[in-house]
Structure formats: structure tokens, C-alpha cells
C-alpha positions as CSV (number, residue, x, y, z in Angstrom):
1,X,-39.3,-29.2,54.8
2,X,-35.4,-29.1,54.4
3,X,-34.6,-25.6,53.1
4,X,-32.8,-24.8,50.1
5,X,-29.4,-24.1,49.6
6,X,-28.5,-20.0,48.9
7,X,-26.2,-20.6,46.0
8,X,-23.4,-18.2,45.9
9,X,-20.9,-16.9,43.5
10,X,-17.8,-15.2,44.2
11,X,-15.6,-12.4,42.6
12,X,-12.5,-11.2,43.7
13,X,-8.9,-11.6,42.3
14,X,-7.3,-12.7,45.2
15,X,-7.6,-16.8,45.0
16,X,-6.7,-16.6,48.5
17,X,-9.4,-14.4,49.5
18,X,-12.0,-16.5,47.6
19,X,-11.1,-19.7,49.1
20,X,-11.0,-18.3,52.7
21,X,-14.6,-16.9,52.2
22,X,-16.2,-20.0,50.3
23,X,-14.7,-22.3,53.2
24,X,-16.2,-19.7,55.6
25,X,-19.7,-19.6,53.9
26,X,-20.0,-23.5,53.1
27,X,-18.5,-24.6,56.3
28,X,-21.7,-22.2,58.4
29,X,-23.8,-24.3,56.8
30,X,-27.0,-23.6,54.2
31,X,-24.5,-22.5,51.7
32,X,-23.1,-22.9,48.3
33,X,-20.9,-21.8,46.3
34,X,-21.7,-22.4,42.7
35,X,-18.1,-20.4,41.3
36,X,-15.4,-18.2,41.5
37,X,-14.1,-15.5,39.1
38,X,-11.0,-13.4,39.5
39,X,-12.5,-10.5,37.7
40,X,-15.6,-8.6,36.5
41,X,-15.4,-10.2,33.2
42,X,-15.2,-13.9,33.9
43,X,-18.2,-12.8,36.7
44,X,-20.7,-11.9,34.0
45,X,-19.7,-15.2,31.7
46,X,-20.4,-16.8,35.0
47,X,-23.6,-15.8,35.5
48,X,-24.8,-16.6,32.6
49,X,-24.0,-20.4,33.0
50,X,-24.6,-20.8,36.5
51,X,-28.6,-19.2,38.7
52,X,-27.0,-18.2,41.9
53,X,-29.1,-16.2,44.6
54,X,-26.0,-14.1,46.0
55,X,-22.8,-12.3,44.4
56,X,-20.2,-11.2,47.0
57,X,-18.5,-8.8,44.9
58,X,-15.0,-7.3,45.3
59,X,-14.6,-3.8,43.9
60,X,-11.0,-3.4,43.0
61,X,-10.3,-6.1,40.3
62,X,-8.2,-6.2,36.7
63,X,-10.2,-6.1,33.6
64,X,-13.4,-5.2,34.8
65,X,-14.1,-4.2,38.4
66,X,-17.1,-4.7,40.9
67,X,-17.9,-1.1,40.1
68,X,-18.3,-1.8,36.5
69,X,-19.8,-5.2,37.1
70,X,-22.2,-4.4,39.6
71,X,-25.0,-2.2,37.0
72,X,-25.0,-5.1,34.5
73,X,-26.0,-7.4,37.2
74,X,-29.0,-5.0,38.6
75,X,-29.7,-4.7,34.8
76,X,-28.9,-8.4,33.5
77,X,-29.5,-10.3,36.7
78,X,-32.0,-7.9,38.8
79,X,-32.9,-11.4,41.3
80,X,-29.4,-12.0,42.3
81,X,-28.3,-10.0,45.2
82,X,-24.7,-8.3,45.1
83,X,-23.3,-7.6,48.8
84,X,-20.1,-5.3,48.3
85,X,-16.8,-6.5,49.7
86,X,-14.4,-3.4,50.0
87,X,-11.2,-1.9,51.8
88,X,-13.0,1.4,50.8
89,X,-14.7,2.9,54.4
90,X,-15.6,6.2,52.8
91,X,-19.5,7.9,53.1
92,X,-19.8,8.6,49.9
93,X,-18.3,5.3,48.4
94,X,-20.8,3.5,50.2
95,X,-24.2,5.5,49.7
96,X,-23.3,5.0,45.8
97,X,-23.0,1.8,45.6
98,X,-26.2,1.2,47.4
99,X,-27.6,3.2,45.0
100,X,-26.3,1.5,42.1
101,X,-28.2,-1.7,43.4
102,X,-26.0,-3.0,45.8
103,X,-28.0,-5.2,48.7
104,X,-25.4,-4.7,51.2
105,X,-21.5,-3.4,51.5
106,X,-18.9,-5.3,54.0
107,X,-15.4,-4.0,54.4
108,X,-13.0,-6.7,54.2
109,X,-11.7,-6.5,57.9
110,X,-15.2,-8.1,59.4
111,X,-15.5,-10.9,61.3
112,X,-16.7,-14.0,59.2
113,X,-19.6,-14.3,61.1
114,X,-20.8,-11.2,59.6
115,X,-20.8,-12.3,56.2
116,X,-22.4,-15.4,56.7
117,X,-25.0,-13.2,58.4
118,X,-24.7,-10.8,55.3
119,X,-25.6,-13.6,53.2
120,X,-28.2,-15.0,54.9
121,X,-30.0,-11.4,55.5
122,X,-29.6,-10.1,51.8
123,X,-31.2,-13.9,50.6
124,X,-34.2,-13.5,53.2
125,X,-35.1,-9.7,53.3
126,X,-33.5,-8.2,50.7
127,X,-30.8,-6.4,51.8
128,X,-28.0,-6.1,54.6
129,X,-28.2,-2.7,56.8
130,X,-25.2,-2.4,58.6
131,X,-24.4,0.2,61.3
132,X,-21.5,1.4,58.9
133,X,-24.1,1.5,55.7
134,X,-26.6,3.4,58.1
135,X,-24.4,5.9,59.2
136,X,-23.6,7.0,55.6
137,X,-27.1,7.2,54.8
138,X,-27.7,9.6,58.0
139,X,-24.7,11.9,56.6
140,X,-27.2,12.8,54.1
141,X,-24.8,13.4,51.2
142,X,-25.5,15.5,48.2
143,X,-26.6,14.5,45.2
144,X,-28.2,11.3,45.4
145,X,-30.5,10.2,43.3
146,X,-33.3,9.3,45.6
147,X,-34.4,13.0,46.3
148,X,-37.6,14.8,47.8
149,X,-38.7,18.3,48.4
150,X,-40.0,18.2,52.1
151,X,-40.0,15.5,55.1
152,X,-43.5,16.5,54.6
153,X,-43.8,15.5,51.2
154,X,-42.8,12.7,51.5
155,X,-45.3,11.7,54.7
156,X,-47.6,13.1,51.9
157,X,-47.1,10.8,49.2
158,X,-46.8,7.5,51.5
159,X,-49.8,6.7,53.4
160,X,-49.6,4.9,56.7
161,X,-49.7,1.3,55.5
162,X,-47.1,2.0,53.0
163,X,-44.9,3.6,55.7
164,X,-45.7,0.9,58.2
165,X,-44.3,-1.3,55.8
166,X,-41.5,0.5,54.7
167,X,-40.4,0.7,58.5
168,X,-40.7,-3.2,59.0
169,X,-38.8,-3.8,55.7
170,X,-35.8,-1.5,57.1
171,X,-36.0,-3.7,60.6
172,X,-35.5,-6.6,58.0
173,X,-38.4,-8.3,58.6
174,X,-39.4,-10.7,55.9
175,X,-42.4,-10.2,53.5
176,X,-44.1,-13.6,55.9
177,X,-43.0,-12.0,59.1
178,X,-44.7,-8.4,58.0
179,X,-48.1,-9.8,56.8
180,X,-48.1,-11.4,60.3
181,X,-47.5,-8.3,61.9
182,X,-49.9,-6.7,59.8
183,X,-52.3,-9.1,59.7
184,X,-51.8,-9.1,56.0
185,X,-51.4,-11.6,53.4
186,X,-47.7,-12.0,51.8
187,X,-49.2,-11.1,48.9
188,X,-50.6,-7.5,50.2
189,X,-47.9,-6.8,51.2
190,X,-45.7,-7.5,48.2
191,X,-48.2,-5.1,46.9
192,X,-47.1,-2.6,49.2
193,X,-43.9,-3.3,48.2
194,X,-44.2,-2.5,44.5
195,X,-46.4,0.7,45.7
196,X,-43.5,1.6,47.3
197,X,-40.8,1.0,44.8
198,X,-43.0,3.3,42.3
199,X,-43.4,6.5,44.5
200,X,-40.4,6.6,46.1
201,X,-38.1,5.9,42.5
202,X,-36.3,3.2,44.6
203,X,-34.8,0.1,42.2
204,X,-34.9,-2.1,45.3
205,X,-35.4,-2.9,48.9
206,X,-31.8,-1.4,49.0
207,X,-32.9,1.7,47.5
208,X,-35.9,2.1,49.8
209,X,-33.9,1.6,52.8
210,X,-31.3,4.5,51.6
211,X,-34.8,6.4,50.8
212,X,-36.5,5.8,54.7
213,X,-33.2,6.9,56.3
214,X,-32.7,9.9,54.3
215,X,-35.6,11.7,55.1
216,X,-35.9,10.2,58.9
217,X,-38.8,7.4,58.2
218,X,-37.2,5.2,60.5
């Protein structure tokens, strides 16, 4: 069976920029890219004319920018995955907009391999955990909004399937690759999934992923 195209939108209000990465993406192969839209505004209009699987997102655009765009998608779009494209290298930057809802963040200076790899990750498993995005998780910054009292507490409230899981989905294995790890069916396991989503307060894989690293799961 041939498999589908990931359909892809783009925002960002360089039209250079856009072309380069919609020749990159199409030209690797298993791509699409349905549109384009110079800002946050013209984004959202997009959206709602066009069921794309993946939103590479540029943060610093006129009229509205990724950071404003990127809640109403979670909220208006939660299926579509957003991977972050920024000059913006900062800890703190990073951990917020993963917890906005944000499936991945790629500064703009990677190689274009990565964000065909980006893509491809954040359509199969969810997410895109970079070495960059996982050391400003382990900085452990204040104030985010996936807290818990105790590394104990939290061992507490997961029990060992649910944390077994919750490993294998940071490892970005796929729902089908876990249940045959597990010996599970795909559909346990997206039950383990949901569990997880509800104790830990996560809004997505994303979120669990920020959660398992912050308290030293993985």
C-alpha cells in the first residue's frame, strides 16, 4: 500500500524562505505542500480551506505572529502539528512554546535534512525531540505549567505500564511499534496514552515529553 502524502502548510513572511523550504520538503519526497501564508492571519484563513497534517510555523511575522497563531491552532486545529521555525535559541523561549502545543521547534540555521526529518517525526510520533529542545527541558525552568510536588509523586501517580509507555513515546516510537514492544494492541496503548494525558495535565505527546524530562522519567 502506497502511503499517503503529509500535507503541509507553510507560514513565514519571507517568500524566499517559503519557497526554499517547500522545494526542500517536496523535493525529499512523501511531501506536500498544500499553501503558503506570509503571516499569522492569512495562516488561520488557510486552515480553514485547506486539512493539512503539519504547520511549520515562523514566529516573527507582521499582523499576527506564530506566537499568537500557534494557541488557536492547538485550540481550532488540535490534529495538525505545528513544528516551530525560529532565530530564537533561548531556554526559556523554547520550553514555552512546547508548552503552548508546539510538536517540535527548529532554529532556522539547520540543515534541511533536519526538517524533512522534523516533519516526518512530528506526522508519525507526535512530536520532534531535538537535542536543543531536550536540553531546555533538563534546565528545569520555573514556572511551567506542567508541575509536581515530588519525583516520587509522580512514580506514584504513574504505574509501570503507563511509565513504560511514556518512555517509548519519548524514544519516538510509534503507537504500532509500542504495542509490539509491549505485546499490546494499538489500541491499549492509545489508552495508555489518554491515561497519561489526564494525570500528568499534558495537552499532547509534546507536553508529556516536556513532563518525562522534567522530573527525570527518561
Amino acid at each position: 500500500m502506497e502511503t499517503p502524502l503529509i500535507k503541509v502548510g507553510l507560514a513565514d513572511d519571507h517568500e524566499l524562505m517559503r519557497a526554499g523550504l517547500a522545494q526542500i520538503l517536496e523535493a525529499s519526497g512523501g511531501i506536500k505542500v498544500l499553501f503558503e501564508a506570509s503571516n499569522g492571519v492569512e495562516l488561520l484563513e488557510q486552515l480553514e480551506q485547506h486539512k493539512v497534517d503539519v504547520v511549520l510555523l515562523d514566529l516573527e511575522m507582521p499582523q499576527m505572529d506564530g506566537r499568537d497563531a500557534l494557541p488557536q491552532i492547538v485550540s481550532n486545529h488540535p490534529d495538525v502539528k505545528v513544528l516551530i521555525l525560529s532565530m530564537h535559541d533561548s531556554n526559556a523561549f523554547i520550553v514555552k512554546m512546547m508548552e503552548l502545543g508546539a510538536s517540535g521547534y527548529l532554529l532556522k540555521d539547520m540543515p534541511p535534512s533536519e526538517v524533512v526529518k522534523a516533519t516526518h517525526s512530528v506526522m508519525n510520533d507526535g512530536l520532534y525531540f531535538n537535542a536543543k529542545v531536550s536540553r531546555a527541558l533538563l534546565a528545569g525552568l520555573p514556572g511551567s505549567k506542567i508541575q509536581i510536588e515530588s519525583k516520587d509523586h509522580v512514580r506514584d501517580a504513574l504505574n509501570q505500564r503507563e511509565l513504560e509507555v511514556l518512555r517509548h513515546i519519548c524514544n519516538e516510537l510509534t503507537t504500532a511499534e509500542i504495542a509490539e514492544k509491549m505485546f499490546l494492541s494499538p489500541k491499549t496503548i492509545e489508552g495508555y496514552r489518554k491515561q497519561l494525558l489526564e494525570k500528568t495535565g499534558a495537552k499532547n505527546v509534546a507536553g508529556l515529553a516536556i513532563f518525562a524530562v522534567r522530573h527525570n522519567l527518561i
